[in-house]
C-alpha positions in Angstrom: 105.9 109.1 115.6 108.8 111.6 115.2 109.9 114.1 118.0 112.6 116.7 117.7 115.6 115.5 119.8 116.8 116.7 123.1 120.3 115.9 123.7 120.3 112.2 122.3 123.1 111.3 119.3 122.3 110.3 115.6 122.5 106.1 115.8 124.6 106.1 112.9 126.9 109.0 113.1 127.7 109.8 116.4 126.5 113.6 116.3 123.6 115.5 117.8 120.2 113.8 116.9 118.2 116.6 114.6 115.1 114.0 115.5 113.6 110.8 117.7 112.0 108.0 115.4 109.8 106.1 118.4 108.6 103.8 115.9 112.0 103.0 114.6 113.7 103.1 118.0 116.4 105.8 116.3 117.5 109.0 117.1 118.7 110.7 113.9 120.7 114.0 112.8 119.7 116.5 110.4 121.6 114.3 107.2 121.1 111.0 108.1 116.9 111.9 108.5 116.6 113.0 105.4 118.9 110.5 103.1 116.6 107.7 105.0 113.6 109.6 104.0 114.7 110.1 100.8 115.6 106.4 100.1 111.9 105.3 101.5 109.8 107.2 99.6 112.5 106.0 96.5 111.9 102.5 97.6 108.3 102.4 97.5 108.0 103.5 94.1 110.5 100.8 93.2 108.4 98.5 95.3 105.2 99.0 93.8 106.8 99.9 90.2 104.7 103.2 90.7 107.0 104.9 87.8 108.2 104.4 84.7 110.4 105.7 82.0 108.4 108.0 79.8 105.6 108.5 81.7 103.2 111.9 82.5 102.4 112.0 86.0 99.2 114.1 87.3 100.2 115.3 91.1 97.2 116.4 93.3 98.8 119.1 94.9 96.8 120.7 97.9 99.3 123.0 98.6 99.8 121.2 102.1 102.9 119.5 103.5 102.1 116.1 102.7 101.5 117.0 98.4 104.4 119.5 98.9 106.7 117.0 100.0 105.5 115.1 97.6 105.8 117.1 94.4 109.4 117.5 95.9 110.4 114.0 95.8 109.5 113.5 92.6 110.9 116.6 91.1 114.1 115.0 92.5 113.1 111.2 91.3 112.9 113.1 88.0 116.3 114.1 87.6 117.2 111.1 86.5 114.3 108.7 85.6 112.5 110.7 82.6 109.4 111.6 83.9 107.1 114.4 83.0 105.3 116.2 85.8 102.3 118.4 85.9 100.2 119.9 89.1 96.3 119.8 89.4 95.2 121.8 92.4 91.4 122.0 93.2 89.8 125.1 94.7 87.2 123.5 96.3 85.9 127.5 97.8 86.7 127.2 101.0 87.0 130.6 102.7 90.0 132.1 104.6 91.5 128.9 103.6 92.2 127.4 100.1 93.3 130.7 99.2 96.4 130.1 101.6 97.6 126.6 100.2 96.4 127.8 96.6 99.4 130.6 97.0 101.6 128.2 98.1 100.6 125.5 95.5 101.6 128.5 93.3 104.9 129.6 94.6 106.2 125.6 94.5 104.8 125.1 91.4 106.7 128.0 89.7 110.0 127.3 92.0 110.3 123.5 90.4 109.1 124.8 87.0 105.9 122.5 87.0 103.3 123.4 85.0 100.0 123.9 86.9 96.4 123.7 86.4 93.9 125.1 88.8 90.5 123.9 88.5 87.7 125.0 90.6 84.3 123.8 92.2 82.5 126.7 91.5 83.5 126.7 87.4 82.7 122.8 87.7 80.0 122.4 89.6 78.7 126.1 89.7 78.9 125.7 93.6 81.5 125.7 95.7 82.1 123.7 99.2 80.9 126.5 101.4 77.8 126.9 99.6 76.6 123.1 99.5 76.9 122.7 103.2 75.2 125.7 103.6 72.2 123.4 102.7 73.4 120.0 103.5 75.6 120.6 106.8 79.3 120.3 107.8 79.0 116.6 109.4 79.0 115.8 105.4 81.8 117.9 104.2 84.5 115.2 103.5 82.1 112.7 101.6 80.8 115.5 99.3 84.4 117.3 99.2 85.9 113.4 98.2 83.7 112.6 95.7 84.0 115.7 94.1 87.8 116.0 94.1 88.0 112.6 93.3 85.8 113.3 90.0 88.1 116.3 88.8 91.7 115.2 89.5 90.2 112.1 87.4 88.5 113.8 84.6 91.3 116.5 84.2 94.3 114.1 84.8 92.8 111.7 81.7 92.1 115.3 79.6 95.9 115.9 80.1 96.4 112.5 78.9 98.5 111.7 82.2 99.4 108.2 82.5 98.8 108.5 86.7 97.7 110.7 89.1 100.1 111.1 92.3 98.4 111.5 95.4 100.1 112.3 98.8 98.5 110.2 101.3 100.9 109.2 104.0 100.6 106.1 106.3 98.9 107.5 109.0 96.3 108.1 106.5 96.3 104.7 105.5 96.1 103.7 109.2 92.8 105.9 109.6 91.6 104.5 106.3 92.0 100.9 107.5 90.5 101.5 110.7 87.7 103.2 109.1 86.7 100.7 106.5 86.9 98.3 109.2 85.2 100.2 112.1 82.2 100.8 109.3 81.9 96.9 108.3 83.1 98.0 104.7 86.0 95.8 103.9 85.1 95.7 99.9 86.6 99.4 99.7 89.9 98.3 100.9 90.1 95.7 98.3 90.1 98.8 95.4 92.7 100.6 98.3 96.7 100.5 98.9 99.8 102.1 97.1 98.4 101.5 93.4 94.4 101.6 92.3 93.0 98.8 93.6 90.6 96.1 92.0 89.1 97.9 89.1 90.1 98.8 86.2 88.8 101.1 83.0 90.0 103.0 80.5 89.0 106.3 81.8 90.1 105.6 85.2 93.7 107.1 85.6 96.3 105.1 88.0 96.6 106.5 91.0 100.1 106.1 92.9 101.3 106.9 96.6 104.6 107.5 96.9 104.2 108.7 101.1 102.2 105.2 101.8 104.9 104.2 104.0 105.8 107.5 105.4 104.7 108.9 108.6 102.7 112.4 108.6 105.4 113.9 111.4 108.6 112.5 109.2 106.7 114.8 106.5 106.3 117.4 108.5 110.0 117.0 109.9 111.2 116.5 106.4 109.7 120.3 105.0 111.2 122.2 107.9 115.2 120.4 107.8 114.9 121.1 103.5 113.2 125.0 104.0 110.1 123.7 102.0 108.2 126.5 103.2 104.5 125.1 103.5 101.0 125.5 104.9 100.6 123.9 108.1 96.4 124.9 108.5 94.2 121.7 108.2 90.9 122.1 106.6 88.3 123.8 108.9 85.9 121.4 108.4 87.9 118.9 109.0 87.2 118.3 113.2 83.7 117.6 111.9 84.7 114.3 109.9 84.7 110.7 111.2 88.3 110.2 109.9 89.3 112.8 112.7 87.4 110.9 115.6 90.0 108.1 114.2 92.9 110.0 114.2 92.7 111.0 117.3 92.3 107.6 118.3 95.2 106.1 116.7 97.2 109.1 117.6 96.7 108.4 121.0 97.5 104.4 120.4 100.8 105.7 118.8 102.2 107.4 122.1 101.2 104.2 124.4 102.0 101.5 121.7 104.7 103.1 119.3 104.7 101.5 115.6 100.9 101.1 115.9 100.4 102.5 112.8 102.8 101.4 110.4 101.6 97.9 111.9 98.5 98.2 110.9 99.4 99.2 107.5 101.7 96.3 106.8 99.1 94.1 108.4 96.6 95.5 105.6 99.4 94.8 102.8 99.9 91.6 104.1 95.6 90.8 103.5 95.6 93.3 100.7 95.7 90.8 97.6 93.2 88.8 99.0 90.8 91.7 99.3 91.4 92.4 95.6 91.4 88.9 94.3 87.7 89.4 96.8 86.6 92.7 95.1 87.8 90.8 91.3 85.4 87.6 92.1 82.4 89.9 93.2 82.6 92.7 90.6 84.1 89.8 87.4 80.6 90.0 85.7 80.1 93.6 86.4 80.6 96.2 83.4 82.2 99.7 84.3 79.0 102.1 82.7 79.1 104.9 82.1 77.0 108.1 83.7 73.9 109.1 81.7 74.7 112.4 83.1 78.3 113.2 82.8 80.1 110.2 80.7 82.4 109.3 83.5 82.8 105.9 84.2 80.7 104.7 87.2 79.3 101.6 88.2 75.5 102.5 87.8 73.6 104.5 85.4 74.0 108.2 87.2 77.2 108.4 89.1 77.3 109.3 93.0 78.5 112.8 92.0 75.7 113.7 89.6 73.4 112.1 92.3 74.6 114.3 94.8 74.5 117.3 92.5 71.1 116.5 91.9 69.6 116.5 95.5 71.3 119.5 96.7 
């Protein structure tokens, strides 16, 4: 957890603390904050060999702080490893609300000099978000929204012949996943989780890479304001209906008693995380990647979850 700091000083310089790190058990000024940030986020892509010379890289950019942020880092990380980026942002027609991180996806976008392509449920899918939970109900609206966002940033990021697809999930996002997978006796779906695609691999799936794994939401949050990366702070407003928020409150409240609890439980799922994918590799050896009857994207029956869902609603 990060706080803003009262009157503490920066544990390596000697000046006034810009910020409290519980979980490191730091106090930090402005400078020192963001060079450590900096050098993390640098440091897991060097960790996981998430980049490489020459390569096109996809960003799912929400517009948020956490994709923001994101884009950011590796706009910099581009300046001097030779990467190409692009931005796919999904309009997923939420009202009173996309339209928000949508401008600001925009403004970032044309700041950096990223190319950007917008791609929308409603051209897709010829519904959007709103109007399929009209019919199926909110408590839904995060598997529906997943699957189908999942499904474009994939289809799109392989049309644009991208080599991987960034995505900004942070760790307390990991945390929640962990916890989730766990809490719904689903351990299989961590084994295809973690900084890098997991387990299975295909042609037409695209990498994915997560250069935040290891950084915490509030350092994100911290990190936007001290650079001026002016961002959209509004959460989705179907969000408080999910599970994942029943868990983040929970681990949120763990974090105050028990500081670190997160980033524990993340390292304690790195730790595992090999053996959940040699797991997954054993179970899934003998099983061929199909592909949808429907669509042509590669699923692992003969009509893929999203045409499914399509289907019945």
């Amino acid at each position: 957890m990060a706080k803003l700091a009262a009157s503490s000083k920066c544990f390596k310089c000697g000046k006034p603390a810009a910020i409290s790190l519980n979980y490191m058990q730091q106090d930090l000024c402005q400078s020192h904050f963001t060079e450590m940030f900096e050098s993390r986020v640098k440091r897991t892509a060097r960790e996981y060999r998430m980049l490489r010379k020459g390569e096109k890289i996809a960003v799912a950019l929400s517009g948020g702080k956490d994709s923001c942020v994101m884009l950011h880092m590796l706009h910099g990380i581009s300046k001097s490893l030779p990467i190409k980026l692009f931005a796919i942002t999904i309009d997923e027609g939420i009202a009173g609300y996309r339209c928000r991180t949508l401008h600001v996806a925009k403004r970032e976008c044309r700041m950096l000099k990223v190319p950007l392509k917008v791609i929308s449920f409603h051209k897709e899918f010829g519904k959007t978000l709103d109007s399929l939970l009209k019919k199926k109900g909110v408590e839904r609206s995060c598997s529906f929204c997943g699957v189908m966002r999942r499904y474009l940033l994939n289809k799109f990021a392989r049309k644009m012949k991208a080599d991987k697809i960034a995505i900004g999930h942070n760790s307390d996002d990991v945390a929640q996943t962990v916890m989730m997978n766990l809490m719904r006796n689903e351990p299989e779906r961590l084994g295809r989780f973690g900084p890098l695609s997991g387990a299975i691999e295909d042609e037409l799936f695209i990498t994915r890479i997560k250069p935040l794994f290891l950084t915490p939401e509030r350092d994100i949050a911290a990190y936007a304001i001290m650079k001026g990366i002016e961002i959209e702070f509004s959460e989705c407003p179907y969000a408080r209906h999910a599970f994942r928020q029943y868990v983040r409150e929970m681990l949120n409240k763990a974090e105050e008693k028990y500081p670190a609890t997160k980033l524990r439980i993340v390292r304690a799922f790195l730790a595992q995380q090999k053996l959940m994918q040699d797991g997954v590799r054993m179970r899934r050896g003998k099983e061929k990647i199909l592909r949808c009857k429907s669509c042509g994207e590669p699923c692992s029956r003969e009509v893929c979850s999203l045409c499914t869902m399509l289907e019945r609603s």
